[in-house]
C-alpha positions in Angstrom: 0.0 0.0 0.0 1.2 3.6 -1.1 1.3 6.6 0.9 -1.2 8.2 -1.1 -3.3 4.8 -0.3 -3.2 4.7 3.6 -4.3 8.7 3.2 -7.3 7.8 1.4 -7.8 4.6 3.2 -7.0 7.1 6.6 -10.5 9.3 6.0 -12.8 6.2 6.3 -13.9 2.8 4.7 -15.7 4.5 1.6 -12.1 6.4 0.3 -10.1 3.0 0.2 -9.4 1.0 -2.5 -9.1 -2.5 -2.4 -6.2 -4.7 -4.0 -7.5 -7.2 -6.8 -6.2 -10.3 -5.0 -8.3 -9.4 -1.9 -11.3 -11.7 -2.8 -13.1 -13.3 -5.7 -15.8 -12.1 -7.8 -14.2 -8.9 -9.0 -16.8 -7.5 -11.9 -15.7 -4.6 -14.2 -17.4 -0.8 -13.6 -18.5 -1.6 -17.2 -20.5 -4.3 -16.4 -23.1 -2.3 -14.3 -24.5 -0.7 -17.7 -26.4 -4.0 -18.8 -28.6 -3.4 -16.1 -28.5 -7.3 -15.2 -26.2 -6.6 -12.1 -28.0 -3.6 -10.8 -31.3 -6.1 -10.8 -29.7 -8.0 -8.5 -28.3 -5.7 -6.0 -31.5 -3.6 -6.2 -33.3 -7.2 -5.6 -30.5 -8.2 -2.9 -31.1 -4.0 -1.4 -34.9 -4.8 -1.3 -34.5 -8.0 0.5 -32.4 -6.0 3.8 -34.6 -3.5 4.1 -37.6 -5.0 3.3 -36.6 -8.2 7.0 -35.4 -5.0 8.6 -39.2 -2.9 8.1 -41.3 -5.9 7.9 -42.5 -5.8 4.6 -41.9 -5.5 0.9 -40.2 -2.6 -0.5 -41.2 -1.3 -3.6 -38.3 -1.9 -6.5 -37.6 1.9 -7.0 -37.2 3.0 -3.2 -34.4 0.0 -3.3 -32.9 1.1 -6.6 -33.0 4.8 -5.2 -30.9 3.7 -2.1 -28.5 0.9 -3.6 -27.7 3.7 -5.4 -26.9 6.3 -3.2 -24.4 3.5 -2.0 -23.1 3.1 -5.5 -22.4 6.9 -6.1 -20.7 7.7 -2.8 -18.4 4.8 -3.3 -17.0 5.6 -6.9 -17.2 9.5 -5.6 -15.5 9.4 -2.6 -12.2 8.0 -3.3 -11.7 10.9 -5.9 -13.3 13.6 -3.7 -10.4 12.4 -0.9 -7.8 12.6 -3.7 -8.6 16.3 -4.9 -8.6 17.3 -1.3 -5.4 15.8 -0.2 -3.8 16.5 -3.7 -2.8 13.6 -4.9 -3.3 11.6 -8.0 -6.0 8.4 -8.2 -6.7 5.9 -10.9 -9.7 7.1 -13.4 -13.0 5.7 -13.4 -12.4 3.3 -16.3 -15.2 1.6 -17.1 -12.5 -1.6 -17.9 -9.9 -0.8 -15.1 -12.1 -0.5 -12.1 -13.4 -2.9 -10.2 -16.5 -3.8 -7.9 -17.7 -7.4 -6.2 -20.9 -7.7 -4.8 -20.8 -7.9 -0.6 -23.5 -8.2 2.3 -23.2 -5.3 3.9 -20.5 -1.9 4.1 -19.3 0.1 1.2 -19.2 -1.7 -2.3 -15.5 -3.2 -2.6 -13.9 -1.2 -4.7 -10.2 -1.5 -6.8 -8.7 0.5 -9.6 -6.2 -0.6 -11.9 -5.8 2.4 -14.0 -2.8 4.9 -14.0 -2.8 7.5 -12.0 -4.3 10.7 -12.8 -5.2 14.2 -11.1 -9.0 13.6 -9.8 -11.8 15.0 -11.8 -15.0 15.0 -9.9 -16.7 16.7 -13.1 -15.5 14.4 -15.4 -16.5 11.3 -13.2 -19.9 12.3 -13.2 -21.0 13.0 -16.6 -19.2 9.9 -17.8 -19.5 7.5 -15.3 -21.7 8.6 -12.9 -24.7 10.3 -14.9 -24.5 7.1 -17.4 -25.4 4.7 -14.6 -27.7 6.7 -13.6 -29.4 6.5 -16.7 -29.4 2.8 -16.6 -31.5 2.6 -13.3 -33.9 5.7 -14.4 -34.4 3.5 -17.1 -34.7 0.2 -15.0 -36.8 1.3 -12.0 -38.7 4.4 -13.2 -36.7 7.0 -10.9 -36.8 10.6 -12.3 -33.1 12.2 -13.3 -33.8 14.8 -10.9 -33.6 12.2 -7.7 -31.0 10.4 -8.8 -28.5 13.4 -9.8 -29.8 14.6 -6.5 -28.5 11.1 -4.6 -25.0 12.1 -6.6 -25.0 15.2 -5.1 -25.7 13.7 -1.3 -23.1 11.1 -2.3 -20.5 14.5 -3.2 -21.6 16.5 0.3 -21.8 13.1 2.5 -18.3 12.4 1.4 -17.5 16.8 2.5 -19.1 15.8 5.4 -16.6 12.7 6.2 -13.5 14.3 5.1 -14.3 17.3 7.5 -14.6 15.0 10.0 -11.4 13.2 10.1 -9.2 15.9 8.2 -10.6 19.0 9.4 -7.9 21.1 7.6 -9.4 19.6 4.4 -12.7 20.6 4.7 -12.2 24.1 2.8 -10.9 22.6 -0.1 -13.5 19.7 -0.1 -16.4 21.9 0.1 -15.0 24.0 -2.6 -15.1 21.1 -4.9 -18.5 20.0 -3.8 -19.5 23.8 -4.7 -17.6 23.8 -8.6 -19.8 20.8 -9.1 -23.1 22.6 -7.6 -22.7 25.5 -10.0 -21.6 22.8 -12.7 -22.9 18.8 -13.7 -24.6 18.9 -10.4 -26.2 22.2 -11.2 -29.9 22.3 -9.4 -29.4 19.5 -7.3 -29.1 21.4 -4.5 -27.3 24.2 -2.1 -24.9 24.4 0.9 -27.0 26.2 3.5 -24.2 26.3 6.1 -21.0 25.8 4.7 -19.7 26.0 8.7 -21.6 22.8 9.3 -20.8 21.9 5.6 -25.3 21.6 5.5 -26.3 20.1 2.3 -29.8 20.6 1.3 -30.8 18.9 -2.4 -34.0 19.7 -3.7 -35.5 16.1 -4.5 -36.1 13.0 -2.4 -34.2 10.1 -2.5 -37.6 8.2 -1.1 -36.0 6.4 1.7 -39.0 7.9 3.8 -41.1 5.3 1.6 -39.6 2.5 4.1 -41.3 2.1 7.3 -39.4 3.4 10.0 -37.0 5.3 7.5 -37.7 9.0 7.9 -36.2 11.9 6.1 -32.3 11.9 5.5 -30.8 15.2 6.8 -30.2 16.9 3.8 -33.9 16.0 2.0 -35.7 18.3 0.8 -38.8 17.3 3.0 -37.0 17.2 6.5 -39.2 20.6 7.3 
Protein backbone atom coordinates (compact mmCIF):
# COMPACT_ATOMS: atom_id res chain seq x y z
CA UNK A 1 0.00 0.00 0.00
CA UNK A 2 1.17 3.55 -1.06
CA UNK A 3 1.34 6.58 0.91
CA UNK A 4 -1.16 8.19 -1.07
CA UNK A 5 -3.32 4.76 -0.31
CA UNK A 6 -3.19 4.74 3.58
CA UNK A 7 -4.25 8.73 3.22
CA UNK A 8 -7.33 7.81 1.36
CA UNK A 9 -7.84 4.61 3.25
CA UNK A 10 -7.03 7.15 6.64
CA UNK A 11 -10.48 9.31 6.00
CA UNK A 12 -12.82 6.22 6.27
CA UNK A 13 -13.89 2.78 4.66
CA UNK A 14 -15.72 4.52 1.57
CA UNK A 15 -12.09 6.38 0.34
CA UNK A 16 -10.15 3.04 0.18
CA UNK A 17 -9.45 1.04 -2.55
CA UNK A 18 -9.08 -2.52 -2.35
CA UNK A 19 -6.18 -4.74 -4.05
CA UNK A 20 -7.52 -7.23 -6.82
CA UNK A 21 -6.16 -10.25 -5.03
CA UNK A 22 -8.26 -9.36 -1.90
CA UNK A 23 -11.28 -11.75 -2.76
CA UNK A 24 -13.06 -13.32 -5.73
CA UNK A 25 -15.78 -12.14 -7.83
CA UNK A 26 -14.18 -8.94 -9.03
CA UNK A 27 -16.82 -7.50 -11.88
CA UNK A 28 -15.70 -4.60 -14.24
CA UNK A 29 -17.39 -0.79 -13.58
CA UNK A 30 -18.50 -1.59 -17.24
CA UNK A 31 -20.52 -4.35 -16.43
CA UNK A 32 -23.06 -2.30 -14.25
CA UNK A 33 -24.48 -0.73 -17.73
CA UNK A 34 -26.36 -4.02 -18.81
CA UNK A 35 -28.57 -3.42 -16.09
CA UNK A 36 -28.54 -7.27 -15.16
CA UNK A 37 -26.16 -6.64 -12.06
CA UNK A 38 -28.03 -3.60 -10.82
CA UNK A 39 -31.28 -6.07 -10.83
CA UNK A 40 -29.65 -8.03 -8.45
CA UNK A 41 -28.29 -5.73 -5.95
CA UNK A 42 -31.49 -3.62 -6.15
CA UNK A 43 -33.26 -7.23 -5.56
CA UNK A 44 -30.54 -8.16 -2.88
CA UNK A 45 -31.10 -4.03 -1.41
CA UNK A 46 -34.88 -4.77 -1.30
CA UNK A 47 -34.55 -8.00 0.55
CA UNK A 48 -32.44 -6.02 3.82
CA UNK A 49 -34.57 -3.52 4.12
CA UNK A 50 -37.61 -4.99 3.30
CA UNK A 51 -36.55 -8.18 6.97
CA UNK A 52 -35.37 -5.00 8.62
CA UNK A 53 -39.18 -2.87 8.12
CA UNK A 54 -41.29 -5.93 7.93
CA UNK A 55 -42.51 -5.76 4.63
CA UNK A 56 -41.88 -5.53 0.94
CA UNK A 57 -40.17 -2.64 -0.55
CA UNK A 58 -41.24 -1.30 -3.62
CA UNK A 59 -38.26 -1.94 -6.50
CA UNK A 60 -37.63 1.85 -7.00
CA UNK A 61 -37.17 2.96 -3.20
CA UNK A 62 -34.41 -0.04 -3.26
CA UNK A 63 -32.95 1.06 -6.65
CA UNK A 64 -32.96 4.80 -5.21
CA UNK A 65 -30.92 3.69 -2.13
CA UNK A 66 -28.46 0.87 -3.60
CA UNK A 67 -27.66 3.69 -5.35
CA UNK A 68 -26.86 6.31 -3.16
CA UNK A 69 -24.43 3.53 -2.04
CA UNK A 70 -23.07 3.12 -5.45
CA UNK A 71 -22.43 6.90 -6.14
CA UNK A 72 -20.70 7.68 -2.82
CA UNK A 73 -18.44 4.81 -3.29
CA UNK A 74 -17.00 5.59 -6.91
CA UNK A 75 -17.19 9.54 -5.57
CA UNK A 76 -15.55 9.36 -2.64
CA UNK A 77 -12.20 7.98 -3.35
CA UNK A 78 -11.75 10.87 -5.93
CA UNK A 79 -13.28 13.59 -3.70
CA UNK A 80 -10.44 12.40 -0.90
CA UNK A 81 -7.79 12.55 -3.72
CA UNK A 82 -8.64 16.26 -4.90
CA UNK A 83 -8.65 17.25 -1.29
CA UNK A 84 -5.41 15.84 -0.23
CA UNK A 85 -3.80 16.46 -3.71
CA UNK A 86 -2.79 13.55 -4.90
CA UNK A 87 -3.34 11.63 -8.01
CA UNK A 88 -5.97 8.38 -8.18
CA UNK A 89 -6.66 5.93 -10.93
CA UNK A 90 -9.74 7.13 -13.38
CA UNK A 91 -13.04 5.66 -13.44
CA UNK A 92 -12.40 3.29 -16.26
CA UNK A 93 -15.25 1.58 -17.11
CA UNK A 94 -12.50 -1.64 -17.91
CA UNK A 95 -9.94 -0.78 -15.11
CA UNK A 96 -12.07 -0.52 -12.14
CA UNK A 97 -13.36 -2.88 -10.17
CA UNK A 98 -16.48 -3.81 -7.87
CA UNK A 99 -17.73 -7.36 -6.24
CA UNK A 100 -20.86 -7.71 -4.84
CA UNK A 101 -20.84 -7.88 -0.62
CA UNK A 102 -23.51 -8.22 2.31
CA UNK A 103 -23.16 -5.29 3.91
CA UNK A 104 -20.51 -1.94 4.13
CA UNK A 105 -19.29 0.08 1.23
CA UNK A 106 -19.16 -1.65 -2.28
CA UNK A 107 -15.49 -3.18 -2.59
CA UNK A 108 -13.95 -1.19 -4.69
CA UNK A 109 -10.21 -1.45 -6.79
CA UNK A 110 -8.70 0.54 -9.55
CA UNK A 111 -6.16 -0.60 -11.91
CA UNK A 112 -5.75 2.40 -13.99
CA UNK A 113 -2.77 4.90 -14.04
CA UNK A 114 -2.79 7.50 -11.99
CA UNK A 115 -4.35 10.73 -12.81
CA UNK A 116 -5.18 14.18 -11.05
CA UNK A 117 -8.99 13.58 -9.75
CA UNK A 118 -11.82 14.95 -11.75
CA UNK A 119 -15.02 15.01 -9.90
CA UNK A 120 -16.67 16.71 -13.07
CA UNK A 121 -15.48 14.40 -15.44
CA UNK A 122 -16.47 11.30 -13.21
CA UNK A 123 -19.90 12.26 -13.20
CA UNK A 124 -20.97 12.96 -16.58
CA UNK A 125 -19.17 9.94 -17.75
CA UNK A 126 -19.53 7.51 -15.32
CA UNK A 127 -21.74 8.55 -12.86
CA UNK A 128 -24.71 10.28 -14.92
CA UNK A 129 -24.55 7.07 -17.39
CA UNK A 130 -25.43 4.71 -14.62
CA UNK A 131 -27.75 6.75 -13.61
CA UNK A 132 -29.40 6.52 -16.65
CA UNK A 133 -29.37 2.78 -16.60
CA UNK A 134 -31.49 2.64 -13.33
CA UNK A 135 -33.87 5.68 -14.42
CA UNK A 136 -34.44 3.47 -17.09
CA UNK A 137 -34.74 0.22 -14.98
CA UNK A 138 -36.79 1.29 -12.04
CA UNK A 139 -38.72 4.44 -13.16
CA UNK A 140 -36.70 6.99 -10.91
CA UNK A 141 -36.76 10.60 -12.34
CA UNK A 142 -33.10 12.15 -13.30
CA UNK A 143 -33.85 14.80 -10.90
CA UNK A 144 -33.64 12.16 -7.66
CA UNK A 145 -30.99 10.37 -8.81
CA UNK A 146 -28.55 13.38 -9.77
CA UNK A 147 -29.81 14.63 -6.49
CA UNK A 148 -28.47 11.09 -4.61
CA UNK A 149 -25.05 12.06 -6.57
CA UNK A 150 -25.04 15.16 -5.11
CA UNK A 151 -25.69 13.70 -1.28
CA UNK A 152 -23.11 11.10 -2.28
CA UNK A 153 -20.53 14.47 -3.23
CA UNK A 154 -21.57 16.46 0.29
CA UNK A 155 -21.78 13.08 2.54
CA UNK A 156 -18.34 12.44 1.37
CA UNK A 157 -17.52 16.81 2.49
CA UNK A 158 -19.08 15.76 5.39
CA UNK A 159 -16.59 12.68 6.15
CA UNK A 160 -13.54 14.34 5.14
CA UNK A 161 -14.28 17.26 7.55
CA UNK A 162 -14.64 14.97 10.00
CA UNK A 163 -11.42 13.22 10.06
CA UNK A 164 -9.22 15.92 8.16
CA UNK A 165 -10.64 18.97 9.39
CA UNK A 166 -7.94 21.09 7.57
CA UNK A 167 -9.36 19.60 4.43
CA UNK A 168 -12.72 20.64 4.74
CA UNK A 169 -12.20 24.09 2.79
CA UNK A 170 -10.95 22.61 -0.07
CA UNK A 171 -13.51 19.66 -0.07
CA UNK A 172 -16.43 21.86 0.14
CA UNK A 173 -15.02 23.97 -2.62
CA UNK A 174 -15.11 21.12 -4.92
CA UNK A 175 -18.51 20.04 -3.83
CA UNK A 176 -19.46 23.76 -4.66
CA UNK A 177 -17.63 23.82 -8.56
CA UNK A 178 -19.84 20.76 -9.09
CA UNK A 179 -23.09 22.59 -7.62
CA UNK A 180 -22.68 25.53 -9.99
CA UNK A 181 -21.58 22.84 -12.69
CA UNK A 182 -22.86 18.83 -13.73
CA UNK A 183 -24.60 18.88 -10.38
CA UNK A 184 -26.17 22.18 -11.21
CA UNK A 185 -29.87 22.30 -9.43
CA UNK A 186 -29.41 19.53 -7.30
CA UNK A 187 -29.09 21.39 -4.47
CA UNK A 188 -27.28 24.15 -2.11
CA UNK A 189 -24.85 24.37 0.86
CA UNK A 190 -27.03 26.20 3.45
CA UNK A 191 -24.23 26.33 6.11
CA UNK A 192 -21.03 25.82 4.75
CA UNK A 193 -19.72 25.99 8.74
CA UNK A 194 -21.64 22.75 9.25
CA UNK A 195 -20.79 21.91 5.57
CA UNK A 196 -25.27 21.59 5.52
CA UNK A 197 -26.31 20.08 2.31
CA UNK A 198 -29.76 20.60 1.33
CA UNK A 199 -30.75 18.88 -2.42
CA UNK A 200 -34.04 19.66 -3.73
CA UNK A 201 -35.49 16.14 -4.52
CA UNK A 202 -36.10 13.04 -2.43
CA UNK A 203 -34.20 10.09 -2.47
CA UNK A 204 -37.62 8.15 -1.09
CA UNK A 205 -35.98 6.36 1.70
CA UNK A 206 -39.03 7.87 3.83
CA UNK A 207 -41.11 5.33 1.59
CA UNK A 208 -39.61 2.49 4.07
CA UNK A 209 -41.27 2.07 7.31
CA UNK A 210 -39.37 3.43 10.01
CA UNK A 211 -37.04 5.25 7.46
CA UNK A 212 -37.72 9.03 7.90
CA UNK A 213 -36.23 11.90 6.10
CA UNK A 214 -32.33 11.89 5.53
CA UNK A 215 -30.78 15.18 6.79
CA UNK A 216 -30.22 16.88 3.77
CA UNK A 217 -33.90 15.97 2.05
CA UNK A 218 -35.65 18.28 0.79
CA UNK A 219 -38.79 17.28 2.98
CA UNK A 220 -37.04 17.23 6.46
CA UNK A 221 -39.24 20.62 7.34
Amino acid sequence: MTDDDTALAGIGPFFALDSLDEGTDWRPLGALRDGRAFDERVAYTADFLGRLAGVEIEPRVAASTMSLGLFARLLAPHLGAAALGIRLPALDWDLTWWRPSESGPWPLAATGAPVPPDLGKALVQNIFPLAEVIEERYSLSSQVLHGNAASAVFGAVRMIARARPELTESALGIGRSLLDGPLHGAGAVVNPAEVDFLRTSCCLYYRVPGGGYCGDCVLRE
